[in-house]
Each structure stands twice: as structure tokens, then as C-alpha cells.
DSSP file (Angstrom, degrees, kcal/mol; ACC not computed):
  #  RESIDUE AA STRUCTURE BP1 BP2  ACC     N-H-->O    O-->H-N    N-H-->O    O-->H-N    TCO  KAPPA ALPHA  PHI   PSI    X-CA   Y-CA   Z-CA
    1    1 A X              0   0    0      0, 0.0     2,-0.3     0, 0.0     3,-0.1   0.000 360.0 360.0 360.0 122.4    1.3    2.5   -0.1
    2    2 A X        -     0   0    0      1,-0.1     3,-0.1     6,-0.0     0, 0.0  -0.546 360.0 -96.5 -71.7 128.2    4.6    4.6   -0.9
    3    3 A X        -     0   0    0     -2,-0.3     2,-0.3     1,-0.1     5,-0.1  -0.281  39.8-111.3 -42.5 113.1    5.5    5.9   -4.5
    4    4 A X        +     0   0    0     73,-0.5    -1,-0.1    13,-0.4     2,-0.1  -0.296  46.5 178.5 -61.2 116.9    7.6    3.8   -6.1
    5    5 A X        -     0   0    0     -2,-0.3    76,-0.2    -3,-0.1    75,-0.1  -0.383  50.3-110.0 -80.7-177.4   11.5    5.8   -6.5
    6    6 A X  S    S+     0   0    0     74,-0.4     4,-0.2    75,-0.2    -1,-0.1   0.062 123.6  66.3 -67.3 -12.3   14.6    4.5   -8.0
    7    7 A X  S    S+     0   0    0      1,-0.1     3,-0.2     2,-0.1    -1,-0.1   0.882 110.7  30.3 -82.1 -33.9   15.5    4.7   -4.1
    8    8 A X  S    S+     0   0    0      1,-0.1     4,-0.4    -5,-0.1    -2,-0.1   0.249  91.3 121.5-122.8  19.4   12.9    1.9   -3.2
    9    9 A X  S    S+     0   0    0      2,-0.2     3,-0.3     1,-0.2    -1,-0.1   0.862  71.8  34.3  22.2-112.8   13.1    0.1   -6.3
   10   10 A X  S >  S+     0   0    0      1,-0.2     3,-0.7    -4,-0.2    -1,-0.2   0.670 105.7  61.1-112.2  31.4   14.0   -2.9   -5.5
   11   11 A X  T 3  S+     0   0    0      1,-0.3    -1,-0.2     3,-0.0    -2,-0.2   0.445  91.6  75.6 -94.3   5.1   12.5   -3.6   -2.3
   12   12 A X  T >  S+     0   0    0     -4,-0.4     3,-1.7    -3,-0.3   100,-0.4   0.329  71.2 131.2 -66.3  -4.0    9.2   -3.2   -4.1
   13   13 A X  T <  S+     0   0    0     -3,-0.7   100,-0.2     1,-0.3     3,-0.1  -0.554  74.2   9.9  -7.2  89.9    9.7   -6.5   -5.6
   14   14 A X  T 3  S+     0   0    0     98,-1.2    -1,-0.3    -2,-0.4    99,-0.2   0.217 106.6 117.2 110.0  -2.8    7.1   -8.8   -5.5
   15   15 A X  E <  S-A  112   0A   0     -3,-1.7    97,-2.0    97,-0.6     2,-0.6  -0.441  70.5-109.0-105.9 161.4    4.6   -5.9   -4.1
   16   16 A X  E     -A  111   0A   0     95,-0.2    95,-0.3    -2,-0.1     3,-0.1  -0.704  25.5-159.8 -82.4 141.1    1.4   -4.4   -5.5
   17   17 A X  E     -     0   0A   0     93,-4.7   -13,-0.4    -2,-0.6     2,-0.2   0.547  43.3-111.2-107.5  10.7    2.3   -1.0   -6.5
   18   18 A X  E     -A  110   0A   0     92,-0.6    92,-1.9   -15,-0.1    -1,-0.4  -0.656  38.9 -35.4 113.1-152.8   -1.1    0.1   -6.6
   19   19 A X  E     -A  109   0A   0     90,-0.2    90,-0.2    -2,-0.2     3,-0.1  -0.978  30.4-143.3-148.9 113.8   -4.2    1.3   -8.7
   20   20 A X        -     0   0    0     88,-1.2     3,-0.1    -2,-0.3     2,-0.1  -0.133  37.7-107.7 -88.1-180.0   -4.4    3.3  -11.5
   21   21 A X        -     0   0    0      1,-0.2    87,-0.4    52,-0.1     2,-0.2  -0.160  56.0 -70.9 -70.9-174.3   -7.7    5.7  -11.3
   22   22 A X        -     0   0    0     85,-0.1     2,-0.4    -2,-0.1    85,-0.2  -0.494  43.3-152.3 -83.2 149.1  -10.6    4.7  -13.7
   23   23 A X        -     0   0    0     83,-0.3    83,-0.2    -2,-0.2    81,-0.1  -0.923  16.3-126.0-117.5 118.2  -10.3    5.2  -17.3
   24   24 A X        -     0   0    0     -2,-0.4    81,-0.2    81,-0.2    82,-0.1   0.137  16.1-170.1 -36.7 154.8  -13.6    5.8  -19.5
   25   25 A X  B     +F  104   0B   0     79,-1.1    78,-0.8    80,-0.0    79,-0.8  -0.520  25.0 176.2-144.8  75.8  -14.2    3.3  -22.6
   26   26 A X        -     0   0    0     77,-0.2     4,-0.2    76,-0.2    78,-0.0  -0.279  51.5-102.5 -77.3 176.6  -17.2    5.5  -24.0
   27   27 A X  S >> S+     0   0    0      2,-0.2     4,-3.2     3,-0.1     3,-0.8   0.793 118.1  67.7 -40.3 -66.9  -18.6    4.3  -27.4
   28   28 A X  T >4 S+     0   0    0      1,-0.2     3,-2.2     2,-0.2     2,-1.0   0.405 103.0  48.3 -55.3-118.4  -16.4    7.5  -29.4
   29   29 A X  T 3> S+     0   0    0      1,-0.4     4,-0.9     2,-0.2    -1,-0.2   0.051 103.6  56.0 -97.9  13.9  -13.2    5.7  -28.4
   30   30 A X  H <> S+     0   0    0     -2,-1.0     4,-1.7    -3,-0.8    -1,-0.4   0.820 117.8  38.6 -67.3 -51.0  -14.3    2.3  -29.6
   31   31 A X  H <X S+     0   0    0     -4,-3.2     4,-1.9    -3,-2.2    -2,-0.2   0.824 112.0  51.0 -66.3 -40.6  -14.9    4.0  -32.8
   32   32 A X  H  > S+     0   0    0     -5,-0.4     4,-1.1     2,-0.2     5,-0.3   0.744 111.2  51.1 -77.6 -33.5  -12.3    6.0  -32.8
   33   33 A X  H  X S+     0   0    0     -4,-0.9     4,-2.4     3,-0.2     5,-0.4   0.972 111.9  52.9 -57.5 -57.6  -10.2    2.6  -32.0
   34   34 A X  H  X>S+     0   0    0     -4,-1.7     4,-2.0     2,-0.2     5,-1.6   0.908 107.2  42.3 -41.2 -74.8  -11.9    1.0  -34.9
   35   35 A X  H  <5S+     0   0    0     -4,-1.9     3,-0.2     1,-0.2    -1,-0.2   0.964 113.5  56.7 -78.3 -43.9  -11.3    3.3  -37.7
   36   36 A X  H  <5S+     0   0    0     -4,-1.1    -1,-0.2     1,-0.2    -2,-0.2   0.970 123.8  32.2 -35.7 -49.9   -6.9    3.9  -36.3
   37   37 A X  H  <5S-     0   0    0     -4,-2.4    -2,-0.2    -5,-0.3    -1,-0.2   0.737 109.3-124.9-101.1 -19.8   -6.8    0.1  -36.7
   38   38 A X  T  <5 +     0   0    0     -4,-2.0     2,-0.8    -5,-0.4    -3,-0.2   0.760  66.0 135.9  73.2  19.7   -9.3   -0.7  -39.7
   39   39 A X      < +     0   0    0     -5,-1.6    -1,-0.2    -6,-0.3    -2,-0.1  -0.762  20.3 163.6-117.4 123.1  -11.2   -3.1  -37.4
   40   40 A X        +     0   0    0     -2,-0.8    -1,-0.1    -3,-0.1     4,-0.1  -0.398  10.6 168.7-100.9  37.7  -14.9   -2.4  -38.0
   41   41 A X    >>  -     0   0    0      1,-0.2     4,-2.2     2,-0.1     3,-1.4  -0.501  41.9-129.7 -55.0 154.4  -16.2   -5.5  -36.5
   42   42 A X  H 3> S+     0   0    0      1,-0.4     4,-1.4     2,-0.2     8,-0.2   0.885 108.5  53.8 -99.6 -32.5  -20.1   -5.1  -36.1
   43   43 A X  H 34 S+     0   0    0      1,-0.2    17,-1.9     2,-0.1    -1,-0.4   0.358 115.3  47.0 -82.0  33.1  -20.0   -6.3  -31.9
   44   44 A X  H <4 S+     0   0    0     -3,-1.4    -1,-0.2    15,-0.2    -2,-0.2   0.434 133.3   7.3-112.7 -49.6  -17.3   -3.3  -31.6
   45   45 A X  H  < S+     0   0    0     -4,-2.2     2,-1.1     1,-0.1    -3,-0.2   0.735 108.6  81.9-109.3 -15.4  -19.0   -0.1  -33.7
   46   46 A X     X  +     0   0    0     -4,-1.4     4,-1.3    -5,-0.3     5,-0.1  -0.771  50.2 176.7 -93.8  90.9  -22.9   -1.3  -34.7
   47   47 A X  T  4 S+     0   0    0     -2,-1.1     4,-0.4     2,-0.2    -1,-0.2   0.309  79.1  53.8 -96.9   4.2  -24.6   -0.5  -31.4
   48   48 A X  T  > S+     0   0    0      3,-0.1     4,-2.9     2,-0.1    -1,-0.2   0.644 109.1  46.2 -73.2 -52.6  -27.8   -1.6  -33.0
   49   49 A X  H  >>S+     0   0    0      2,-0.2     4,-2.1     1,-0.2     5,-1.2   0.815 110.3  55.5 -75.3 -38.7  -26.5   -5.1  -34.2
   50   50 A X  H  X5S+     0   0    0     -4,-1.3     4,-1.0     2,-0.2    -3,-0.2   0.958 100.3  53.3 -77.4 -50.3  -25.1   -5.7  -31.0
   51   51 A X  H  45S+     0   0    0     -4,-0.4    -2,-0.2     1,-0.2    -1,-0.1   0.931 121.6  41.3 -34.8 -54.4  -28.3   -5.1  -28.8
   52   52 A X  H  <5S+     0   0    0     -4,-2.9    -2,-0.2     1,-0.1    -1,-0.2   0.760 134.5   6.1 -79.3 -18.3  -29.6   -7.6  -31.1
   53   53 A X  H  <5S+     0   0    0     -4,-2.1    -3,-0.2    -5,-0.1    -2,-0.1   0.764  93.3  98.6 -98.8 -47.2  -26.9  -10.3  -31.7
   54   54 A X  S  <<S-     0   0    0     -5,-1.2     3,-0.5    -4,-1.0     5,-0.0  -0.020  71.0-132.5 -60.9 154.9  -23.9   -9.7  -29.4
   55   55 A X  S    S+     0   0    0      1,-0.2    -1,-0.2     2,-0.0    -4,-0.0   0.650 111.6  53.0 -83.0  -3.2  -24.1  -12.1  -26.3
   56   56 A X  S    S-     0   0    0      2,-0.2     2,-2.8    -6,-0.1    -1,-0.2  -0.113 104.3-135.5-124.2  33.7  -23.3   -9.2  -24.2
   57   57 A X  S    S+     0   0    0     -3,-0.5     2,-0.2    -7,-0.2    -3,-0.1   0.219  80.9  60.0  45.1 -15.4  -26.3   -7.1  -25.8
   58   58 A X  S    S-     0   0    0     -2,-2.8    -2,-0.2    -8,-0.2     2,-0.2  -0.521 101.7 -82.6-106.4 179.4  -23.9   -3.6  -26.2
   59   59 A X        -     0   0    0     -2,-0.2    43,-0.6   -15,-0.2     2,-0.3  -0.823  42.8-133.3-103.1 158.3  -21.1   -3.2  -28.0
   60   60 A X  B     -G  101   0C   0    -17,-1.9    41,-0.2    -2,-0.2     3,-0.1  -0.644  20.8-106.3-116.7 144.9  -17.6   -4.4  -26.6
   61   61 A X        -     0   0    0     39,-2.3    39,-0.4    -2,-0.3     2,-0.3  -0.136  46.0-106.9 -39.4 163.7  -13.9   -2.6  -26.4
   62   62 A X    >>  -     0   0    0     37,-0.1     4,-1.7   -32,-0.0     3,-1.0  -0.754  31.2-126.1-107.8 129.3  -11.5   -4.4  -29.1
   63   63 A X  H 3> S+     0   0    0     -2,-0.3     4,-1.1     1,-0.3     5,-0.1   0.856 116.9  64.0 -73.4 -15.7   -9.2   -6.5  -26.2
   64   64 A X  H 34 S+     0   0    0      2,-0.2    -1,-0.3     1,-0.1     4,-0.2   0.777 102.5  38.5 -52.0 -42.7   -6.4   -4.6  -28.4
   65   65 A X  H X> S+     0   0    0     -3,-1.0     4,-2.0     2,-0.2     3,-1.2   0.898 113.1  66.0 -85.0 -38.8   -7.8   -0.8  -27.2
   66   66 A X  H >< S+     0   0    0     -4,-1.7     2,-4.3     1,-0.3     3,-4.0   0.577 110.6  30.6 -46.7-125.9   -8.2   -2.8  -23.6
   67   67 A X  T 3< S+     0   0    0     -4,-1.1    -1,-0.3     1,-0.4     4,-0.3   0.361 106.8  68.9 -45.3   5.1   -4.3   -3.3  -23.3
   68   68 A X  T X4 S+     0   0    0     -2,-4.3     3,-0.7    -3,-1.2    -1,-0.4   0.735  89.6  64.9 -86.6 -10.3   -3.5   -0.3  -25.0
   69   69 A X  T XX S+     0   0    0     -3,-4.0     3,-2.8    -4,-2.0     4,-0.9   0.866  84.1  86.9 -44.4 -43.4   -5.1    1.7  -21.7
   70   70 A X  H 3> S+     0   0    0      1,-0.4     4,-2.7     2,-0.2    -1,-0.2   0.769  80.6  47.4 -60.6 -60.5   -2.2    0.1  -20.1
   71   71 A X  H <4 S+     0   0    0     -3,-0.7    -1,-0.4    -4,-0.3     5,-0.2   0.761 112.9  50.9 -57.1 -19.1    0.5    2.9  -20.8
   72   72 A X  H X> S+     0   0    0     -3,-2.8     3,-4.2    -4,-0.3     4,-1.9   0.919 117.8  50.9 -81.8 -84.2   -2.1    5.8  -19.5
   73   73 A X  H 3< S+     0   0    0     -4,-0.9    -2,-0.2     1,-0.3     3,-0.2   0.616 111.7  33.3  -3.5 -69.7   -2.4    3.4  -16.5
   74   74 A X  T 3< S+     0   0    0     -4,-2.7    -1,-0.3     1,-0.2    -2,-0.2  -0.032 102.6  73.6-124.4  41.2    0.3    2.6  -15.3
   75   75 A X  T <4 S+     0   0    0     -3,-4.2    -1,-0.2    -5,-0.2    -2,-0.2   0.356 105.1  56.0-106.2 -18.0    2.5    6.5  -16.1
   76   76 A X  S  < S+     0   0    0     -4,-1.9    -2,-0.2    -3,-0.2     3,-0.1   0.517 108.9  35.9 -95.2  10.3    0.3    7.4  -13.3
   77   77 A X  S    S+     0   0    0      1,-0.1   -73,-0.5   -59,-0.1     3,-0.2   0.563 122.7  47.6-128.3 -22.1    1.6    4.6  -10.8
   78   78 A X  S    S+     0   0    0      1,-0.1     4,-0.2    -4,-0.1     5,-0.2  -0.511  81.1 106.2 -92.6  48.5    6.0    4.9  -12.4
   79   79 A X    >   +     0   0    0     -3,-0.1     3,-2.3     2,-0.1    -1,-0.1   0.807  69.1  54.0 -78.1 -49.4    5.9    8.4  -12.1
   80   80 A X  T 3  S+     0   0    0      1,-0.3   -74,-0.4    -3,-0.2    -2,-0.1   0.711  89.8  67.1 -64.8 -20.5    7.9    8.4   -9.4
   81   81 A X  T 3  S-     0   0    0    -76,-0.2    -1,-0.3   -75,-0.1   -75,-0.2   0.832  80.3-170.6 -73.9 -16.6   10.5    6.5  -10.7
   82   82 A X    <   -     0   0    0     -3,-2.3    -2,-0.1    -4,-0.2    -3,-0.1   0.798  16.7-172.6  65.1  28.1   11.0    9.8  -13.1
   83   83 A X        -     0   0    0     -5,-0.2    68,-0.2     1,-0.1     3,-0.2  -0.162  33.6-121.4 -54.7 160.4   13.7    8.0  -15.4
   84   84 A X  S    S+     0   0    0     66,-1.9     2,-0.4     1,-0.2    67,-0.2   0.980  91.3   4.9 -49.8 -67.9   15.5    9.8  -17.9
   85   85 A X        -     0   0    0     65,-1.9     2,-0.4     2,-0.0    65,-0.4  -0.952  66.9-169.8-136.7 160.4   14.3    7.6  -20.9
   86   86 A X        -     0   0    0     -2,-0.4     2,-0.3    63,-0.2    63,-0.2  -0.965   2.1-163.4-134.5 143.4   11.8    4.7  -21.1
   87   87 A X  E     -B  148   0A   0     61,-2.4    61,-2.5    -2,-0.4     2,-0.3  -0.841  24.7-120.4-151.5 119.1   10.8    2.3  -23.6
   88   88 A X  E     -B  147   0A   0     59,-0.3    59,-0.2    -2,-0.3    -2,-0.0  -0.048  32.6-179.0  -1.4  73.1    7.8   -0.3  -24.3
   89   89 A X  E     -     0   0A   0     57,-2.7     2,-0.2    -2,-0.3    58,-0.2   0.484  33.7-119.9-124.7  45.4    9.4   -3.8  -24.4
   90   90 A X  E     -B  146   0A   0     56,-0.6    56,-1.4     1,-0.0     2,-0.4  -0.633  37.2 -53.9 118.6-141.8    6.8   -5.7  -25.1
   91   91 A X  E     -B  145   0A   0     54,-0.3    54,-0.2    -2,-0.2     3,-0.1  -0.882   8.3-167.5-151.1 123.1    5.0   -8.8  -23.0
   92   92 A X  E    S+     0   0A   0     52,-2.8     2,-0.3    -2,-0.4    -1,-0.2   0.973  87.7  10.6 -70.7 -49.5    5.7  -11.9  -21.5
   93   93 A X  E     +B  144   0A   0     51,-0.7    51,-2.1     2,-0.0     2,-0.2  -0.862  53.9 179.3-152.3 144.1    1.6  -12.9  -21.1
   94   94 A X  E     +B  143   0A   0     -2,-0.3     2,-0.2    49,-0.2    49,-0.2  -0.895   7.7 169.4-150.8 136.0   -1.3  -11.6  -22.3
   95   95 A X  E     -B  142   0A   0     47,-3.5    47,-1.4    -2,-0.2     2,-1.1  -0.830  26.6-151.5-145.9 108.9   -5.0  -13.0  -21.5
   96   96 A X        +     0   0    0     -2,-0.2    45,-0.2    45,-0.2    44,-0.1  -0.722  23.1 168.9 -89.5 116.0   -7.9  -11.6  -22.2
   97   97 A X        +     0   0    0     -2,-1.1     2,-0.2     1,-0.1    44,-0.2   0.184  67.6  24.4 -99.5  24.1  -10.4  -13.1  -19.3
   98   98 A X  S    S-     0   0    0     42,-0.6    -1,-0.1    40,-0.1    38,-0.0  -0.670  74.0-122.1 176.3 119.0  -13.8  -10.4  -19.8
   99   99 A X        -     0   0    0     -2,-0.2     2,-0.8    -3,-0.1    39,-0.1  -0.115  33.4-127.9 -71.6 154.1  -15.1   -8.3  -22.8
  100  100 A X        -     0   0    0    -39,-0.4   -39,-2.3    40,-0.1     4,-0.1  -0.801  22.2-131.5-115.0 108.4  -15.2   -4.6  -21.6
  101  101 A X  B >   -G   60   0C   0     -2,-0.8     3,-0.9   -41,-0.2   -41,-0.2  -0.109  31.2 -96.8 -42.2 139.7  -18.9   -3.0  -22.3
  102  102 A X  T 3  S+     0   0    0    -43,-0.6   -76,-0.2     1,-0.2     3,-0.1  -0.450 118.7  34.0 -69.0-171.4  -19.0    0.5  -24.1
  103  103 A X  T 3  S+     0   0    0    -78,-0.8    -1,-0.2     1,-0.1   -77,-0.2   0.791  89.4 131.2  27.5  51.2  -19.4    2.8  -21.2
  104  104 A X  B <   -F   25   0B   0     -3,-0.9   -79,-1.1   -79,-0.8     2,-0.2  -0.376  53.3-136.4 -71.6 173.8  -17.5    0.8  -18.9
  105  105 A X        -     0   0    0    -81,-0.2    29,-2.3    -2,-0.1   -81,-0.2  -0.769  23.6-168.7-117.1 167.6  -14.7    2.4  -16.6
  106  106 A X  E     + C   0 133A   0     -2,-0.2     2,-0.4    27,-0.2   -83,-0.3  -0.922   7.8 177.0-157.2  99.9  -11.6    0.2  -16.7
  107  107 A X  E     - C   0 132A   0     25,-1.1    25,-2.0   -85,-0.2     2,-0.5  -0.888  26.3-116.3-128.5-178.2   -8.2    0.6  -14.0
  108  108 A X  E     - C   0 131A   0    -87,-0.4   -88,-1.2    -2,-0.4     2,-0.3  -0.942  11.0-161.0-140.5 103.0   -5.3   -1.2  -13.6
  109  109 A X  E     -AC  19 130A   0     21,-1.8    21,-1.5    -2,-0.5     2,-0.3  -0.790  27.4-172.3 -93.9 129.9   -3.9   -3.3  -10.4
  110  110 A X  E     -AC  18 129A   0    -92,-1.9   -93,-4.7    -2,-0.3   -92,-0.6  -0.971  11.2-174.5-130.7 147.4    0.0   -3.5  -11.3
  111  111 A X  E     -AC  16 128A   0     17,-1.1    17,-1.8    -2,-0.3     2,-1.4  -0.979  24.2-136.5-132.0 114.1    2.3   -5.8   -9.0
  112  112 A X  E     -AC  15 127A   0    -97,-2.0   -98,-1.2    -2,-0.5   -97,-0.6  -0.726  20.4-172.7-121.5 114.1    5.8   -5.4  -10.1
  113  113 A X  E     -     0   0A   0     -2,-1.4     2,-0.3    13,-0.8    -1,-0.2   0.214  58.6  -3.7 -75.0  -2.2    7.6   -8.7  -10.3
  114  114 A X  E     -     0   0A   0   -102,-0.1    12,-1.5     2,-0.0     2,-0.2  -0.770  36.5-153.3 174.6 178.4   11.2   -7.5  -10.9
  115  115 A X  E     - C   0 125A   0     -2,-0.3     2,-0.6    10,-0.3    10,-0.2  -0.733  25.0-168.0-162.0  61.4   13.4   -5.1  -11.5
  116  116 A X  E     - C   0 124A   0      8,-0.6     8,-3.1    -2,-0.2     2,-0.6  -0.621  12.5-145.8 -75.3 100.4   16.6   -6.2  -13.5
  117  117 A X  E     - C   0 123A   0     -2,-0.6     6,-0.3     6,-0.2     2,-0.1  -0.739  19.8-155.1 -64.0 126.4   19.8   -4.3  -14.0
  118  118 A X    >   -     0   0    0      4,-0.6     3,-0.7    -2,-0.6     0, 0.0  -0.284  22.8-125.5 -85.0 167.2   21.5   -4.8  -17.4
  119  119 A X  T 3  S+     0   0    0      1,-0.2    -2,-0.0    -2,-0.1     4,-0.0   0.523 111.1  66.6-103.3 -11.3   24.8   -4.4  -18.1
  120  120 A X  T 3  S-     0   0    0      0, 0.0    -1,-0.2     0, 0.0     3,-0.1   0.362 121.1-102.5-100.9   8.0   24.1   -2.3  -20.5
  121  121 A X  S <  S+     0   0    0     -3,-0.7    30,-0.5     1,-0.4    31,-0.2   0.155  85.1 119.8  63.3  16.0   22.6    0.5  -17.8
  122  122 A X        -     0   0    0     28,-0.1    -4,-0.6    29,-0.1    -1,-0.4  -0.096  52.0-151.0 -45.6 171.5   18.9   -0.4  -18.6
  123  123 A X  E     -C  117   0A   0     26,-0.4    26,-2.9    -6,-0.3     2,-0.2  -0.785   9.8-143.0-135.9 119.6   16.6   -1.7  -15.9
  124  124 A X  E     -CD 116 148A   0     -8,-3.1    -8,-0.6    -2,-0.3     2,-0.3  -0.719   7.8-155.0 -79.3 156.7   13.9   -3.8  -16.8
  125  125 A X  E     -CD 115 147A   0     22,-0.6    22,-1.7    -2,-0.2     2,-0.3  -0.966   3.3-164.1-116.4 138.5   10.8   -3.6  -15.1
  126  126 A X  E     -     0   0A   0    -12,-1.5   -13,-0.8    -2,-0.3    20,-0.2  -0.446  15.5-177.7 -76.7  35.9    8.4   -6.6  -15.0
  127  127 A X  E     -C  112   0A   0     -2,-0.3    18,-0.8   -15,-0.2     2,-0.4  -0.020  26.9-138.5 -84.4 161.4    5.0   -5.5  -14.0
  128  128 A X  E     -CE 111 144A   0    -17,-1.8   -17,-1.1    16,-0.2    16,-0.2  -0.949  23.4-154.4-110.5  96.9    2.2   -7.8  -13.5
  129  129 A X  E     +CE 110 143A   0     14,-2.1    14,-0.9    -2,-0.4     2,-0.5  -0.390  18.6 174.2 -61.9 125.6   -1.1   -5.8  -15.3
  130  130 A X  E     -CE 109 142A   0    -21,-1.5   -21,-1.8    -2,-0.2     2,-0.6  -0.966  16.4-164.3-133.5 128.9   -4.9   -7.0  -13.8
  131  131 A X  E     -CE 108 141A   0     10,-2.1     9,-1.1    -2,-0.5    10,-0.9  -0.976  10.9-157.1-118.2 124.0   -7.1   -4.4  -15.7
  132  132 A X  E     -CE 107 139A   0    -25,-2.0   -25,-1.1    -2,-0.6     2,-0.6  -0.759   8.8-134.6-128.6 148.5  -10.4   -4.6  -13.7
  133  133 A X  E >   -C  106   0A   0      5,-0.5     3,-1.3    -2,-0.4   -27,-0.2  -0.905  32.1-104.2-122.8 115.3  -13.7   -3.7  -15.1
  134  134 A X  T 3  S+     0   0    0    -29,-2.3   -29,-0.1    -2,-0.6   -28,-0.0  -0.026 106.0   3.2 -51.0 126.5  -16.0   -1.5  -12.9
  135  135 A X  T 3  S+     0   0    0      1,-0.2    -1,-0.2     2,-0.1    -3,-0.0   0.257 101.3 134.7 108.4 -49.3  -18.5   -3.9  -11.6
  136  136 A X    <   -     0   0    0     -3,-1.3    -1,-0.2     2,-0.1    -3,-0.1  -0.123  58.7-144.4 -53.4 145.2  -17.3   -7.1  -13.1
  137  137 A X  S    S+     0   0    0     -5,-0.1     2,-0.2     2,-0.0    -1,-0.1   0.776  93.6  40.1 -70.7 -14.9  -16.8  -10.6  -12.0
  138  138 A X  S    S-     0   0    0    -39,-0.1    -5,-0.5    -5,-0.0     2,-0.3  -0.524  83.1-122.1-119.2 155.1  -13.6  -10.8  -14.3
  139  139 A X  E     - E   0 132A   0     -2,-0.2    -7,-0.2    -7,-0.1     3,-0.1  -0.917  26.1-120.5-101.5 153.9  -11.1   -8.5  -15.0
  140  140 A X  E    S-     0   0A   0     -9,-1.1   -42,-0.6    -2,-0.3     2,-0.4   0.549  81.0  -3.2 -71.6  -7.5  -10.6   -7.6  -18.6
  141  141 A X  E     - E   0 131A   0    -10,-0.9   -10,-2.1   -45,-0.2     2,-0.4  -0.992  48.3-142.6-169.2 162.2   -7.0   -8.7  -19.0
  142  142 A X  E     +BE  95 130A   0    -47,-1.4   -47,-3.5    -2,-0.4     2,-0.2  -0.953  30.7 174.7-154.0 128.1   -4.1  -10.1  -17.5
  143  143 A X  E     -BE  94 129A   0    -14,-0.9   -14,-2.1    -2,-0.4     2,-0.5  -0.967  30.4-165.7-122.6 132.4   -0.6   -8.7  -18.6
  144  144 A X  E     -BE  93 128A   0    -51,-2.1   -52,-2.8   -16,-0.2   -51,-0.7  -0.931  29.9-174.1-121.6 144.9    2.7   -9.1  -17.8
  145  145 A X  E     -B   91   0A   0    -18,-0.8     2,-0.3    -2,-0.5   -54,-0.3  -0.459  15.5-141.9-106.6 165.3    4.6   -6.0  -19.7
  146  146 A X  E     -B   90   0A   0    -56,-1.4   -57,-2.7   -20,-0.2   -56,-0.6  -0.979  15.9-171.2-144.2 148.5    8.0   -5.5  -19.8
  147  147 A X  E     -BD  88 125A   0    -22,-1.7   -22,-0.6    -2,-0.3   -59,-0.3  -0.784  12.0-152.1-144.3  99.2    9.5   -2.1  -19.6
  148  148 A X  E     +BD  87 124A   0    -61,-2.5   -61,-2.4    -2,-0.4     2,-0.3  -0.520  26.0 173.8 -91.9 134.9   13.2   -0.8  -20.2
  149  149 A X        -     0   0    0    -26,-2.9   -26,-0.4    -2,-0.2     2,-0.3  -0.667  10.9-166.0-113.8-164.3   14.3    2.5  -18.2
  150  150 A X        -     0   0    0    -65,-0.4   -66,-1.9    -2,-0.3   -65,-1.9  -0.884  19.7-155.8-176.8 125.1   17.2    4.3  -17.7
  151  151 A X              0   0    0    -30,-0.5   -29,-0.1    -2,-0.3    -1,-0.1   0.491 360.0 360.0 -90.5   0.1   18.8    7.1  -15.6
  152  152 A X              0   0    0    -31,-0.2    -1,-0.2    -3,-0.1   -69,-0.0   0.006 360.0 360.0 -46.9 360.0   21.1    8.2  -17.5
């Protein structure tokens, strides 16, 4: 699979653009997720409570620290497009299909469904997210993100 440029753009349209490496989801950044966001739910940070309660016997990623992996993700698969500036503009879909276990690994199949010039010399990008859970029947989300750049 070729690195996506700004030369081959848009004829990557409609293609997978590949596969981010794995990303850890230890226990620490669960926690560390927790207290940034001031949710302490017990099946996220109480690995005790969870063995015993949770239906999935550990404790599970917040589906919020799950989609925030996304930008780590997918800076390693745009790199090549190098723009000048980039900006976060938001999401058409979000589903979270699969709770992510602590000590999972977690990477990111992205498919990038278009590639819109603006008049304003933006390009949106359109990527289609599958965040895949080592091991797992499910993947942990489906996204599709939207993503303004610029070459200017």
C-alpha cells in the first residue's frame, strides 16, 4: 500500500489507507484517563470490583479514551500528506461496538472516504475509523472523523 501524498490524494478515495501499529491501553492510562476527565466509574479504575461485578471480569477503557487513540493513530497513517496546518473537525458517526479490556492493544483500520476541496483552501478529509482490539470478535469503535487541512 503507497503513502498517502497530496499528489495521490484523491485517487485514494474510497481505499483503505492502511493500519495504524498497536497502541497499549495498560490499566495507568485508564486511570490516568479517569482522573483528566473526573470519570471514576468503578468498571473503569476498581480492578477488584470489576473481577467481581463487571461482565467482562477486568476493568474496561472509557469508549471516550478509546476514540481519543484515534489522533495517535491515524498521524502515523497522514503523515505523508505533511500539510501546513490541520484541524480536528469533529464526526459524522461514532459507535461503540466492544468494551476494550485493561491490557488490551488497540489499532486503527482507516478508509478514507473523501477528500473535499473548499473554497476557502481547506480540504476536508473523511476517514472511515475501525479501531480493532487485539484478539477480539468486535472492533472497539466505528468512526467516521472529519479532518480540515491545508497547504498553505
Amino acid at each position: 500500500m503507497p503513502t498517502l501524498t497530496r499528489d495521490n490524494l484523491q485517487a485514494s478515495v474510497g481505499q483503505s489507507i492502511g493500519t495504524s501499529s498497536w497502541v497499549d491501553v495498560p490499566q495507568s492510562r485508564i486511570d490516568a484517563f479517569a482522573e483528566c476527565t473526573e470519570d471514576r466509574q468503578w468498571i473503569h479504575i476498581d480492578v477488584e470490583r470489576a473481577k467481581r461485578e463487571s461482565p467482562f471480569k477486568t476493568p474496561i477503557a472509557h469508549g471516550f479514551l478509546t476514540l481519543s487513540l484515534l489522533p495517535i493513530t491515524s498521524y502515523e497513517l497522514l503523515a505523508g500528506l505533511k500539510p501546513t496546518k490541520s484541524v480536528n473537525y469533529g464526526l459524522d458517526k461514532l459507535r461503540f461496538m466492544a468494551p476494550v479490556p485493561a491490557g488490551a492493544r488497540v489499532r486503527n483500520h482507516i478508509k478514507l472516504l473523501a477528500a473535499e476541496p473548499r473554497d476557502d483552501g481547506w480540504t476536508l478529509l473523511r476517514c472511515e475509523n475501525t479501531v480493532e482490539i487485539e484478539g477480539g470478535p468486535k472492533p472497539a469503535l466505528v468512526a467516521v472523523s472529519l479532518a480540515l487541512m491545508s497547504w498553505s
